[in-house]
C-alpha positions as CSV (number, residue, x, y, z in Angstrom):
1,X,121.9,46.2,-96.0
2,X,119.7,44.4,-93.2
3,X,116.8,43.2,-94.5
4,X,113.1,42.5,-92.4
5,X,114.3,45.9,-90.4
6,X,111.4,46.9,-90.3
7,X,108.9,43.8,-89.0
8,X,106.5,43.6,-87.1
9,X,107.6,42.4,-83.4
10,X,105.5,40.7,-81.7
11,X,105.0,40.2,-78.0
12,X,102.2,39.3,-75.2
13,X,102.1,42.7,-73.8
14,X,102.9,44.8,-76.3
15,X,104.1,44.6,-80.5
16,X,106.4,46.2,-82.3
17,X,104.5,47.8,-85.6
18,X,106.4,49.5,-88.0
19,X,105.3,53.4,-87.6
20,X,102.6,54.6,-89.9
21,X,100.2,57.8,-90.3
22,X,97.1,55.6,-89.3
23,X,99.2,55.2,-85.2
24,X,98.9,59.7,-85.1
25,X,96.1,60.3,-83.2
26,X,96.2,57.4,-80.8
27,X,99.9,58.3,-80.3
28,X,99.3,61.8,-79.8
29,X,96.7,61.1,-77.2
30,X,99.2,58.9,-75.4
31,X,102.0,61.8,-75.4
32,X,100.2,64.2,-74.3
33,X,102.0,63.3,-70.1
34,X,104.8,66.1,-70.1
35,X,107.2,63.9,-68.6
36,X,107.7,61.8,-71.3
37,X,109.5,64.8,-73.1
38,X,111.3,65.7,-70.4
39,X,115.2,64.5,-71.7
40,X,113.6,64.3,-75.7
41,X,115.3,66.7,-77.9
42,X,111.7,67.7,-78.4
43,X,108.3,68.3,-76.7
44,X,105.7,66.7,-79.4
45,X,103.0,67.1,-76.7
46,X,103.0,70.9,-77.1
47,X,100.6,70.5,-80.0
48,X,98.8,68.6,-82.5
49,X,101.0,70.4,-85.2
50,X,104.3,69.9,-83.2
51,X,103.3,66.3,-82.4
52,X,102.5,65.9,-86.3
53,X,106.1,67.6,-87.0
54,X,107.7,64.8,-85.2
55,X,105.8,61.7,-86.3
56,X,106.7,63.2,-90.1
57,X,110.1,63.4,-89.1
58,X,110.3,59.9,-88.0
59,X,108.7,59.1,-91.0
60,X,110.9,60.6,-93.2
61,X,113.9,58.7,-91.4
62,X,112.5,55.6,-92.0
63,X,112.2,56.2,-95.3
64,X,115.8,57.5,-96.1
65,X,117.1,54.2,-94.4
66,X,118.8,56.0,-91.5
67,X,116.2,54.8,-88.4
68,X,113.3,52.8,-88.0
69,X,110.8,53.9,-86.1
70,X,107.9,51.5,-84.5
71,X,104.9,52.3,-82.7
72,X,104.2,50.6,-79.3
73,X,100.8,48.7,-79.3
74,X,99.2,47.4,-76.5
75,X,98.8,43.8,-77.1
76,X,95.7,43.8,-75.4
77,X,93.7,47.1,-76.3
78,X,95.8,47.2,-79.8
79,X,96.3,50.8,-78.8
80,X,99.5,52.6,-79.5
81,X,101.0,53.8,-76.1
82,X,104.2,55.0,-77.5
83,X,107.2,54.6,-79.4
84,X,110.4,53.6,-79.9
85,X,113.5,53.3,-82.9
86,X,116.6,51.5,-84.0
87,X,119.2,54.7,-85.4
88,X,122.7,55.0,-85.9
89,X,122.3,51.6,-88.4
90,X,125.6,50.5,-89.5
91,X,125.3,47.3,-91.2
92,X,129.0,46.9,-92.5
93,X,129.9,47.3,-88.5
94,X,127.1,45.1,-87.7
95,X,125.6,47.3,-85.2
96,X,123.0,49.6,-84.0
97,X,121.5,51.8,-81.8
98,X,118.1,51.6,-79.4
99,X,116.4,55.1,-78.7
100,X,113.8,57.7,-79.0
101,X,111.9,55.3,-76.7
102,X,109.2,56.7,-74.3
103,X,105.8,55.4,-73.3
104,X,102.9,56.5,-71.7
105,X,102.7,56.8,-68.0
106,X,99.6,54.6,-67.8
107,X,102.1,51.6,-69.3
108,X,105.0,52.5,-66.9
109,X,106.3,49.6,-64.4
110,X,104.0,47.3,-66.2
111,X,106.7,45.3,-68.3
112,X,105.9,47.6,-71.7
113,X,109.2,48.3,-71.8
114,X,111.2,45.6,-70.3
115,X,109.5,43.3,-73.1
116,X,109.8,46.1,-76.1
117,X,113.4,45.9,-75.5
118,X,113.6,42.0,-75.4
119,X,112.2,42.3,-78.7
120,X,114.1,44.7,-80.1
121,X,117.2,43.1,-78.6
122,X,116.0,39.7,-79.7
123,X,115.2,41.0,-83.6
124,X,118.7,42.6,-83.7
125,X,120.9,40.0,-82.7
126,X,118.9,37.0,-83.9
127,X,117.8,37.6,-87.0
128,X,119.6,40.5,-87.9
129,X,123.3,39.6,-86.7
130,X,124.0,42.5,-84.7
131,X,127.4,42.4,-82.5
132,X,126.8,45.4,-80.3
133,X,123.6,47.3,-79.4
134,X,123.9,50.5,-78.1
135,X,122.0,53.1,-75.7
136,X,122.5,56.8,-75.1
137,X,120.6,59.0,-72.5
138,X,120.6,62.2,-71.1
139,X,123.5,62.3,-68.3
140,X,121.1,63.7,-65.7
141,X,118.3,61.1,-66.5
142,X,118.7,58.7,-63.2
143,X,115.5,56.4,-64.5
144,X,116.6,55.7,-68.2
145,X,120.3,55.2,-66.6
146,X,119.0,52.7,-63.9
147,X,116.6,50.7,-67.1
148,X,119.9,50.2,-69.3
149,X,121.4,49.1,-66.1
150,X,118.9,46.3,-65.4
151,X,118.8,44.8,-68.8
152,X,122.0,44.9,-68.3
153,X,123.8,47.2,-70.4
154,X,127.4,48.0,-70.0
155,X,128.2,51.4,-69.2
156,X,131.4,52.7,-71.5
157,X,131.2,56.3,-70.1
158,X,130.1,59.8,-70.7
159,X,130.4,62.1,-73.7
160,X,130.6,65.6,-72.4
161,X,128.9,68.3,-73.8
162,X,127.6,66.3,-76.6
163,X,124.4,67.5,-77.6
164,X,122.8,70.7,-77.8
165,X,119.1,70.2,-76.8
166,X,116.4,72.6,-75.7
167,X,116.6,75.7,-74.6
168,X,120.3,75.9,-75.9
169,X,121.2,73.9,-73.4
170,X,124.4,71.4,-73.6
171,X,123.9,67.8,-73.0
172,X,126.5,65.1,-71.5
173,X,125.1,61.7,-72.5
174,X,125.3,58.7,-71.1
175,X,126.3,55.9,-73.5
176,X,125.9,52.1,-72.6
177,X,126.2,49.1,-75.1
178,X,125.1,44.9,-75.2
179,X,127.5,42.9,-77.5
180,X,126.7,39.6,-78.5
181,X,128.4,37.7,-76.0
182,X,126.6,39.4,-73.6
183,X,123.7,38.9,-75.2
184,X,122.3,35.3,-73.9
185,X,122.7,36.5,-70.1
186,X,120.8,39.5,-70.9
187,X,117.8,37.8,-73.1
188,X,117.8,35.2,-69.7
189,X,117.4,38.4,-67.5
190,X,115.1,40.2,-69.2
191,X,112.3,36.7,-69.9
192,X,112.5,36.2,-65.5
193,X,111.8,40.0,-64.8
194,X,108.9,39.3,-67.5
195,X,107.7,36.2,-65.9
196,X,107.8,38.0,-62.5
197,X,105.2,41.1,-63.7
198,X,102.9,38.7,-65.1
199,X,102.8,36.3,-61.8
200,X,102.3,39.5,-59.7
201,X,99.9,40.9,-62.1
202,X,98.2,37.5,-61.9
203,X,97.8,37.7,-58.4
């Protein structure tokens, strides 16, 4: 088994803190934006208890070893403003997967996310060995489709019908992967688009 899975990651916009009971209430008050639930297998916004369900859940998976879930903290408030997992862990294989990520849309197109994922990305095949990283989204979901696309992930195609999500409705997702080769053009990409926010932020 990997160890350090579970670190702190840390960043100049935001860090990477292992998730934890104390992050509820400023995550719930960051959630509360419907369209961050609109592709999640779940709405925690609904309520506090539905929002408490899901935190518990992400809890427990942490716990049992099969996810680790982090809350995103602004690295200049020290607010959380969302959240974010590695899943589908398979050590022997030496891979794993990125999801369950969403943010608040006050932290949107500010380079949250782009530098989230440079950490996680940076944790998993650095320290942790990874050979392939993978990404799976919601068919239909043209934003999360076109962010994998810019880091860039490769896409390897659609599984139909894979999922059955709200509403009983069935989901095609959208898988995309980063192997290890790919991995120094990607870390390269990701550190200019970076640089770019904060010089346009700075202006």
């Amino acid at each position: 088994m990997w160890k350090n899975l579970a670190s702190v990651l840390e960043g100049e916009i935001v860090r990477l803190e292992p998730l934890a009971r104390r992050h509820e209430k400023g995550l719930f008050e960051a959630a509360q934006d419907r369209r961050i639930w609109r592709w999640m297998p779940c709405d925690a916004s609904e309520s506090g208890e539905r929002f408490h369900a899901w935190l518990e859940e992400a809890l427990a998976a942490s716990s049992a070893g099969t996810e680790v879930a982090f809350a995103t903290v602004d690295a200049g408030t020290v607010e959380p403003v969302g959240s974010t997992r590695y899943l589908a862990l398979r050590p022997e294989h030496r891979g794993l997967e990125i999801g369950w990520t969403w943010l608040a849309p006050a932290h949107w197109r500010t380079g949250a996310n782009v530098e989230a994922k440079l950490l996680m990305l940076e944790h998993a095949f650095e320290r942790l060995g990874c050979v392939r990283v993978e990404f799976k989204t919601d068919s239909r979901n043209e934003i999360s489709r076109a962010a994998l696309a810019a880091l860039p992930a490769q896409f390897e195609g659609i599984f139909r019908k894979h999922m059955l999500v709200r509403g009983g409705e069935r989901r095609d997702s959208a898988y995309y992967s980063i192997i290890d080769d790919e991995w120094p053009e990607v870390r390269e990409n990701l550190g200019r688009r970076i640089d770019a926010i904060r010089k346009e932020e700075a202006r």
